[in-house]
ZAKEFI-651219 format. One line per field, with one value per residue (C-alpha): residue number from 1; residue in one letter; y, x, z. Coordinates in Angstrom, 2 decimals. Each point is the difference from the previous one (the first is absolute). Layout:
# residues N
nr = (NUM  ...)
rest = (a  ...)
y = (Y  ...)
x = (X  ...)
z = (Z  ...)
This chain:
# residues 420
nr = (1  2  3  4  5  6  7  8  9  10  11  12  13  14  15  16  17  18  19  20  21  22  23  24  25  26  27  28  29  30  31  32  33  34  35  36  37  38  39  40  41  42  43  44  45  46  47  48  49  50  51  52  53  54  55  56  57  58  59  60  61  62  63  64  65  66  67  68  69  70  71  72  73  74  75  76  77  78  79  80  81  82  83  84  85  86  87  88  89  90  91  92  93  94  95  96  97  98  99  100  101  102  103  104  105  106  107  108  109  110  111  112  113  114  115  116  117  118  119  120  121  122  123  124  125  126  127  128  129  130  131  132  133  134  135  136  137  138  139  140  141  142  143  144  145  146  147  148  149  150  151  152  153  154  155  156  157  158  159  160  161  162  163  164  165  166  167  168  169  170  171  172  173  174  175  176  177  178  179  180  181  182  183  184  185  186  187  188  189  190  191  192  193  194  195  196  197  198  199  200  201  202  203  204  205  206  207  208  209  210  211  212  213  214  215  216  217  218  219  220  221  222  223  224  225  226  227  228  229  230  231  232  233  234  235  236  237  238  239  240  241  242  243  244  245  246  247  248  249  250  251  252  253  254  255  256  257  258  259  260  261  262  263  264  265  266  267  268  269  270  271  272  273  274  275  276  277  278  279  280  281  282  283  284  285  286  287  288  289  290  291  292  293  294  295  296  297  298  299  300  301  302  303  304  305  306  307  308  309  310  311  312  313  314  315  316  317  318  319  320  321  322  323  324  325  326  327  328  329  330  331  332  333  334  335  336  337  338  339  340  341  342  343  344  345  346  347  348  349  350  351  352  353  354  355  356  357  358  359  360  361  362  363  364  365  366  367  368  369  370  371  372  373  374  375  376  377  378  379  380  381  382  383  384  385  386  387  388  389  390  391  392  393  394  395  396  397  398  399  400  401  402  403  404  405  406  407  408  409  410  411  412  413  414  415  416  417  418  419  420)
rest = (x  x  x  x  x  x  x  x  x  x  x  x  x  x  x  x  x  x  x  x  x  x  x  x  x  x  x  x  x  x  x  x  x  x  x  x  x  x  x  x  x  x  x  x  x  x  x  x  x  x  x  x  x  x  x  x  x  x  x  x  x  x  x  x  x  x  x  x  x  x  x  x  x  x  x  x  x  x  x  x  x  x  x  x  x  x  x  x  x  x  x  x  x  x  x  x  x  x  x  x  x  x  x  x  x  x  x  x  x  x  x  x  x  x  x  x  x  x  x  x  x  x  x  x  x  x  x  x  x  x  x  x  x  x  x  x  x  x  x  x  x  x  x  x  x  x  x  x  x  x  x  x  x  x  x  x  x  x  x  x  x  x  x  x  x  x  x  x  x  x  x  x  x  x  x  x  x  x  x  x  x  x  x  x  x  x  x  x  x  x  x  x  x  x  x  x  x  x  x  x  x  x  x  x  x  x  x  x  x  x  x  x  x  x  x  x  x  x  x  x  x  x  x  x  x  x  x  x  x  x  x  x  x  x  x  x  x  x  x  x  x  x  x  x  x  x  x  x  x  x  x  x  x  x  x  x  x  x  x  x  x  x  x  x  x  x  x  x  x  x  x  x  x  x  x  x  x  x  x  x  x  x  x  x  x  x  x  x  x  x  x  x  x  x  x  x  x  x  x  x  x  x  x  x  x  x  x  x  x  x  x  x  x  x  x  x  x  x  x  x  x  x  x  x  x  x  x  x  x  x  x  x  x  x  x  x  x  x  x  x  x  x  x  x  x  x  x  x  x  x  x  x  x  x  x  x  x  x  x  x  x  x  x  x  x  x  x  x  x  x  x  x  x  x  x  x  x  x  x  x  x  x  x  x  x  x  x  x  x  x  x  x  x  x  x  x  x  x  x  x  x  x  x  x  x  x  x  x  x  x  x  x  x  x  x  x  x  x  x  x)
y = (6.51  -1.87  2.07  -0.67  -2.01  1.06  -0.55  2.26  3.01  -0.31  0.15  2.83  2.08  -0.39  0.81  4.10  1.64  0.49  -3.86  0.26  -1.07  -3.54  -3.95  -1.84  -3.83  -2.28  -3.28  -2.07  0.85  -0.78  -3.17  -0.55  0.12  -1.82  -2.90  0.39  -0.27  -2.98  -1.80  0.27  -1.12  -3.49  -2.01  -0.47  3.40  2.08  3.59  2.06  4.12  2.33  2.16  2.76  0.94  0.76  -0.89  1.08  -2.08  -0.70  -0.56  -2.88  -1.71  0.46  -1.37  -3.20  -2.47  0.19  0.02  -2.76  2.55  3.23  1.49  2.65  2.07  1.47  -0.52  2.68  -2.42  -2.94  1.16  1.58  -2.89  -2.10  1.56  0.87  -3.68  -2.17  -3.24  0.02  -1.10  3.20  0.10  2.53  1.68  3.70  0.37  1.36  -2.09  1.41  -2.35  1.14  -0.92  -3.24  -0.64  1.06  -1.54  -3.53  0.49  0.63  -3.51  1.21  -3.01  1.32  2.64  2.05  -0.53  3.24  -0.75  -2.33  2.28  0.06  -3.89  -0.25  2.64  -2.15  -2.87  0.81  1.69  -2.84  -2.37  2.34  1.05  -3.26  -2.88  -3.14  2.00  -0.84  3.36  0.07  2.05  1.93  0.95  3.14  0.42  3.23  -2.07  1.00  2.08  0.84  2.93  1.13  -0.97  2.48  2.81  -0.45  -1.08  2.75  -1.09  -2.13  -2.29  -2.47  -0.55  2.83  1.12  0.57  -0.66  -2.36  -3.62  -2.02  -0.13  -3.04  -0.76  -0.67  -2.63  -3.24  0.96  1.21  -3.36  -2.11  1.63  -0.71  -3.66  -0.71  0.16  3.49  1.26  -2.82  1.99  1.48  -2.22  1.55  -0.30  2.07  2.63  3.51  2.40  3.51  1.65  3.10  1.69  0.99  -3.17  -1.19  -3.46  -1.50  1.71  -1.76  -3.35  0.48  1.08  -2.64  -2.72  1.08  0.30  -3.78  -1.23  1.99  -1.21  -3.67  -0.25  1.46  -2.96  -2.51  1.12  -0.57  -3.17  1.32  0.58  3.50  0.19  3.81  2.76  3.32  1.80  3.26  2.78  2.90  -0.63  3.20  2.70  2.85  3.37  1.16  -2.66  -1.58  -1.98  -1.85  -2.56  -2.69  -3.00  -2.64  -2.52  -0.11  -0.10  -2.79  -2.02  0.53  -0.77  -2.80  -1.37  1.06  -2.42  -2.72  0.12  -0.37  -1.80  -0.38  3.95  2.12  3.27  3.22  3.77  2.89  2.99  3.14  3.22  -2.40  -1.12  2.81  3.36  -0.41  -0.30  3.60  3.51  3.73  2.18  4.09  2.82  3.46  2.48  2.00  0.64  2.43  0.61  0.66  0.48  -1.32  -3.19  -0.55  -1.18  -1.94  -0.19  -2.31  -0.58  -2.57  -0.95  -2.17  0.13  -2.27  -1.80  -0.34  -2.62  2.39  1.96  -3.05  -1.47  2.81  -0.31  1.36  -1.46  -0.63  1.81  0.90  3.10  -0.17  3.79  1.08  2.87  0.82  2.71  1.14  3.20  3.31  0.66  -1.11  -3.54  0.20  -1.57  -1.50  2.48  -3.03  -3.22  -2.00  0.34  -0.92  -1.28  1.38  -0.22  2.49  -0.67  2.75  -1.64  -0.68  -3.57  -0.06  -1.74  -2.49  0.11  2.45  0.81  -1.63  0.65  1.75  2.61  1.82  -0.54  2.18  0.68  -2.29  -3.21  -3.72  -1.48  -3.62  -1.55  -3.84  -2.69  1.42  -3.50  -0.18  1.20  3.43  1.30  -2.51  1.73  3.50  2.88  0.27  2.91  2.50  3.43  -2.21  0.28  -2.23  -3.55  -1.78  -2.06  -3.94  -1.77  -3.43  -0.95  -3.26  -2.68  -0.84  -2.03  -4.13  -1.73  -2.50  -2.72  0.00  -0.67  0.81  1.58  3.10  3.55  3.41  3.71  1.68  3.99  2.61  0.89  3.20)
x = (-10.40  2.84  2.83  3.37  1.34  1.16  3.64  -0.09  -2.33  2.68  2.85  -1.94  -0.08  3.08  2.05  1.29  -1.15  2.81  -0.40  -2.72  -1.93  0.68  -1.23  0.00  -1.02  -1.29  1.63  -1.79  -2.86  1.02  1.24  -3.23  -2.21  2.31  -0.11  -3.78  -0.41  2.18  -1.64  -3.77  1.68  -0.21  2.98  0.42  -0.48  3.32  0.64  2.10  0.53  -0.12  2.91  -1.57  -2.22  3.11  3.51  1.58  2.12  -1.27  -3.29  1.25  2.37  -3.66  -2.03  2.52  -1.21  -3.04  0.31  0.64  1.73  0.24  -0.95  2.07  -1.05  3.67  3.38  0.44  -2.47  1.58  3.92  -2.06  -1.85  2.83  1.80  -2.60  -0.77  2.52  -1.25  -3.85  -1.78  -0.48  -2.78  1.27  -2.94  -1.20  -0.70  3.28  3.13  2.72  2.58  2.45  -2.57  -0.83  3.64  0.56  -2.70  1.37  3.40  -1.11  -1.91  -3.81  -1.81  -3.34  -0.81  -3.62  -0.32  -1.60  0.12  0.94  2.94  0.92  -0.37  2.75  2.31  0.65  -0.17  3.15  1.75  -0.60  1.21  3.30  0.64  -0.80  -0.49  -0.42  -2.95  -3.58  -1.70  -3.77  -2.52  -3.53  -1.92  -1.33  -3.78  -2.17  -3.19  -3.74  -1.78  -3.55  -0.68  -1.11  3.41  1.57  -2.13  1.21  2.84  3.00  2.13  -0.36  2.61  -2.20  -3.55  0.71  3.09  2.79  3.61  0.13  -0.05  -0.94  -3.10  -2.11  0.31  3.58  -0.52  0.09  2.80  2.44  -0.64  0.55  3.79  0.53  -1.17  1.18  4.09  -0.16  1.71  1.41  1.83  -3.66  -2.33  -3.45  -1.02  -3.52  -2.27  0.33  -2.54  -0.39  -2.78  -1.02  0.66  -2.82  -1.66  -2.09  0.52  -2.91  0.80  3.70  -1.01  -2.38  3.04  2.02  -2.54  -0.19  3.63  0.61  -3.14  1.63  3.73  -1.85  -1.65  2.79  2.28  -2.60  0.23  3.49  -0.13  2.93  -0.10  0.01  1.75  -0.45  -2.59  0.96  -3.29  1.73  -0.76  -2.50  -1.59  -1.44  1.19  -3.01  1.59  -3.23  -0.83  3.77  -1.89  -1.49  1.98  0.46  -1.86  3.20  -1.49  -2.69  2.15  1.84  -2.72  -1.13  3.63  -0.25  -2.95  1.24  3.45  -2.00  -1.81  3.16  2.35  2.69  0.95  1.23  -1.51  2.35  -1.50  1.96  -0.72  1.55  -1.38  -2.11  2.24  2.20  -2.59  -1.00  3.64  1.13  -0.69  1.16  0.61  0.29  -1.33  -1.52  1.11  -2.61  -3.33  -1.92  -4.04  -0.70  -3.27  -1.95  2.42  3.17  3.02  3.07  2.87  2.46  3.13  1.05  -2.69  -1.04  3.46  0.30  -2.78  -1.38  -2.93  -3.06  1.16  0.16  -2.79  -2.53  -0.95  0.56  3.11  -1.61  2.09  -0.35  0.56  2.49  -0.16  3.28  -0.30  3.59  1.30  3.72  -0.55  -0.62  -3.11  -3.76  -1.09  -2.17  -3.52  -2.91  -2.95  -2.64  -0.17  0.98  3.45  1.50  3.39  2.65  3.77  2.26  0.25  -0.67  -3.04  -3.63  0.41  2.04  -3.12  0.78  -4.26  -2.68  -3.05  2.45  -2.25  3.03  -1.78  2.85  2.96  3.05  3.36  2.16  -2.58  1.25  -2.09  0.42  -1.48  -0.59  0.40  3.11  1.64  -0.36  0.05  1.02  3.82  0.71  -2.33  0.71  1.54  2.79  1.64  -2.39  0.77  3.01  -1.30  1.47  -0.57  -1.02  0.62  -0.97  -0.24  -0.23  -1.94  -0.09  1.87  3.01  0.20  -1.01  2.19  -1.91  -1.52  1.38  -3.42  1.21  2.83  1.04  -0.21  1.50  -1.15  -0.18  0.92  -0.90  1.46  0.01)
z = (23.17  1.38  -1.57  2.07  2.36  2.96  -1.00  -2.72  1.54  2.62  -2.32  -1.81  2.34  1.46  -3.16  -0.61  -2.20  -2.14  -0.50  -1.37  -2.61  1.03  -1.02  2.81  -0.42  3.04  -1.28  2.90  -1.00  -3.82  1.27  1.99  -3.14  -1.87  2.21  0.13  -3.60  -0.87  2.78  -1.70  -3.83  -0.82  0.24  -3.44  -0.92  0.24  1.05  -2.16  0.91  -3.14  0.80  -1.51  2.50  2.33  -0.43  2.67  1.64  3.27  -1.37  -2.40  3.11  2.83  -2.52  -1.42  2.93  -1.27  -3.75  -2.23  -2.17  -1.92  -3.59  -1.83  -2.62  -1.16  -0.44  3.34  2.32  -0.83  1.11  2.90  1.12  -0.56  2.20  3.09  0.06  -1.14  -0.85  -0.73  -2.38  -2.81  -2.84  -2.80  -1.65  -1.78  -3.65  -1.72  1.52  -1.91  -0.82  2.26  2.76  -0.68  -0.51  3.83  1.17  -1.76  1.34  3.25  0.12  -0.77  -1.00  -0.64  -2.05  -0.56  -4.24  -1.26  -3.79  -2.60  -0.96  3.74  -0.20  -2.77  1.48  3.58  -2.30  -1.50  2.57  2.28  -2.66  -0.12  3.63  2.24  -2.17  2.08  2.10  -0.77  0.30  1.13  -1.55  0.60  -2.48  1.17  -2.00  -0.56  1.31  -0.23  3.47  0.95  -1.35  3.50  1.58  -2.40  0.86  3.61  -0.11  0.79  -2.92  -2.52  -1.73  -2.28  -1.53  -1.92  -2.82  2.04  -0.43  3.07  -0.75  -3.14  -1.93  0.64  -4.28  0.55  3.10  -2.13  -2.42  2.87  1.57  -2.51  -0.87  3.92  -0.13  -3.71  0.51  -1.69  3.81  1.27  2.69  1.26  1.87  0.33  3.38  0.08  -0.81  1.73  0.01  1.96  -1.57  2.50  3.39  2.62  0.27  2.85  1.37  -1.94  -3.10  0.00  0.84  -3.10  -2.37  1.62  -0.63  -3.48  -0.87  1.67  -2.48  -2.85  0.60  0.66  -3.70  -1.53  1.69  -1.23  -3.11  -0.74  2.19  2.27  3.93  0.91  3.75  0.97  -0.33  1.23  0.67  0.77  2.73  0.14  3.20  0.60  2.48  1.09  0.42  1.25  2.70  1.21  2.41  -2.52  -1.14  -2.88  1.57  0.09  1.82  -2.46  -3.48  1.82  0.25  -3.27  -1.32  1.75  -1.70  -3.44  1.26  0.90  -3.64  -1.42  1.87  -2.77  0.76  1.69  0.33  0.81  1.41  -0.97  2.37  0.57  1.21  2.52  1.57  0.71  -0.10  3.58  1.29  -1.51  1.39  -1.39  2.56  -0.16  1.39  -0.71  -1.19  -0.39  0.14  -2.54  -0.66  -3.83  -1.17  2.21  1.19  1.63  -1.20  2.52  -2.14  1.49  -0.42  -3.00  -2.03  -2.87  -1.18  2.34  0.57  -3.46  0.92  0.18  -3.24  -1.43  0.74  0.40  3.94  3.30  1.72  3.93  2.38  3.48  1.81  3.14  1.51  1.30  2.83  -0.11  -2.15  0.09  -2.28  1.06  -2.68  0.42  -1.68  -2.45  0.51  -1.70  -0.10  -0.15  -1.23  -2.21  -1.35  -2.73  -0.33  -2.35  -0.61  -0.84  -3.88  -2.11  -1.69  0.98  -0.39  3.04  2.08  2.77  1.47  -0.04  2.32  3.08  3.32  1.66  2.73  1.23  -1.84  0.09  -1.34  1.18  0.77  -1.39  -3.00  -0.32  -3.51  -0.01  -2.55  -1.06  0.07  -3.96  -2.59  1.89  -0.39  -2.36  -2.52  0.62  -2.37  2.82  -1.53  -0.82  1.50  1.83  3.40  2.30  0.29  3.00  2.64  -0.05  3.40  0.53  3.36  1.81  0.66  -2.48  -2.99  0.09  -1.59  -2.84  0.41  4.14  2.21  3.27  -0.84  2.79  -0.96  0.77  -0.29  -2.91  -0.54  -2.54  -3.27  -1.13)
């Protein structure tokens, strides 16, 4: 498995121990899959980042070159994202805006806003009549659509094709449009059809969702003789905890978007991705604290722990780490060791959920030793019961060159430190 760069094994292992547990992010390498994946999407199709997945701030300002823009899901992303990059385009989405939401995001110039529900629908209605007047607001109307069956089953997490609270049912399509096209909302101007239905899915399964959301969103138009200019297909391009070496196939879902495009030239087509873009950039770094057999197996409890990186709890896996031994040892007591192999990785939370990966081939390992876990780019700290036993929190580093400013080809850079 190709599990770290050799920025951040460096980095790793060059950081004390009383710095640890640590993220540490390789933004050149973010920034070199970025650029790789805008450069296989269609023109026409646009790039927006869920914020979601990560919101840290050097994350959002690496990955703005190459992003037509960013979706929130809460009052707290938007101010965020706001701020981190100043300037782009933002896509306001999530089922439950409260009011006081929507109001900030209309004051602060949002012009395009994620529709969960008709009672959503006449909520930014009215507070868009009341709180900026002369501006036309545009609108998605985000729809609960059918899946395969089979896409379901595999899929990691799934948002439509089912009853869920995310999105609107399918019955409610043609009456929704109609009190956007009628002069019911005069001050909303429906721009398309959005539509993220599940998480996990391989490159041919998206293009197939994609292809049927653009058909979908296309009757619907033609039904109401009006000229639907967006469809927001959504993100959920899978990530494989087990094999990080095998990716989403980009180049191929770009092709196949571009197909899709070229079908239906009238518009324009927008991806939504989050956790695939920024997994592979991320790393949690700790070490050992100990080393126990029980029963027959043996346990490395490190230091931190799913506390802070919440991912495999979450999602029922093993996190893929790698062991860097450290033969230095500045106490005066014997390490612990493994008696045999595998290990299984613990933190120090007084639970037995507290699992970062089991059966680890780790021959060898000792007190003290560095374990690195990978894909913790999303979905990782920002997910994480932080406080629970209020251990400490860690360290985030930022490695790589510094920020790019937007939109600035060619623009020079300078070094970036560590935060934290």
């Amino acid at each position: 498995m190709t599990l770290l760069t050799a920025a951040v094994r460096d980095f790793a292992l060059s950081l004390p121990a009383d710095h640890l547990p640590a993220y540490v992010y390789d933004l050149d390498a973010l920034r070199e899959h970025a650029a790789f994946v805008r450069s296989v999407l269609p023109e026409r199709v646009e790039l927006y980042y869920a914020a979601k997945a990560n919101p840290e701030a050097e994350i959002l300002t690496a990955l703005a070159p190459y992003t037509d823009g960013f979706e929130v899901s809460s009052g707290g992303e938007l101010a965020h994202v706001a701020t981190s990059v100043p300037g782009h385009a933002l896509a306001f989405g999530g089922p439950g805006k409260t009011p006081e939401e929507i109001e900030s995001a209309l004051l602060l110039g949002v012009e395009r806003f994620h529709v969960e529900s008709a009672y959503e629908l006449r909520m930014l209605a009215n507070l868009a009549e009341r709180l900026v007047p002369r501006v036309r607001i545009g609108v998605l109307l985000r729809f609960n659509l059918p899946v395969p069956a089979d896409y379901l089953e595999s899929s990691a997490l799934a948002m439509g094709g089912r009853p869920a609270p995310f999105g609107i049912d399918p019955s409610q399509a043609d009456g929704l449009v109609r009190q956007l096209t009628d002069g019911s909302f005069p001050q909303l101007e429906l721009l398309g059809v959005h539509a993220h239905l599940a998480s996990g899915l391989t490159a041919r399964q998206q293009l197939a969702v994609a292809e049927s959301v653009v058909v979908r969103a296309s009757e619907l138009a033609a039904r109401h003789r009006i000229a639907l200019r967006e469809v927001n297909v959504g993100g959920g391009m899978t990530v494989d905890y087990a094999d990080p070496d095998a990716r989403f196939d980009w180049s191929a879902f770009g092709s196949g978007l571009a197909r899709i495009a070229d079908d239906h030239p009238a518009l324009l087509l927008r991806i939504e991705p989050g956790r695939a873009l920024t997994a592979y950039c991320g790393w949690y770094a700790t070490d050992v604290l100990d080393v126990k057999h029980s029963h027959g197996e043996d346990f490395a409890v490190v230091r931190g722990g799913t506390h802070h990186l919440r991912t495999p709890a979450t999602k029922g896996h093993d996190q893929p780490c790698a062991v860097l031994p450290l033969d230095t040892w500045p106490h005066p007591w014997p390490r612990a060791a493994v008696g045999g192999d595998p290990v299984t990785f613990v933190g120090q939370l007084c639970t037995p959920k507290d699992v970062l990966a089991r059966g680890v081939p780790a021959a060898g390992l000792r007190s003290g030793d560095r374990v690195v876990f990978a894909l913790a780019g999303a979905y990782a700290w920002n997910i994480s019961h932080h406080d629970f036993l209020m251990h400490p929190r860690p360290g985030f580093h930022f490695l790589g060159t510094a920020v790019v400013p937007p939109r600035a080809p060619g623009a020079a850079e300078s070094s970036a430190g560590a935060r934290g």
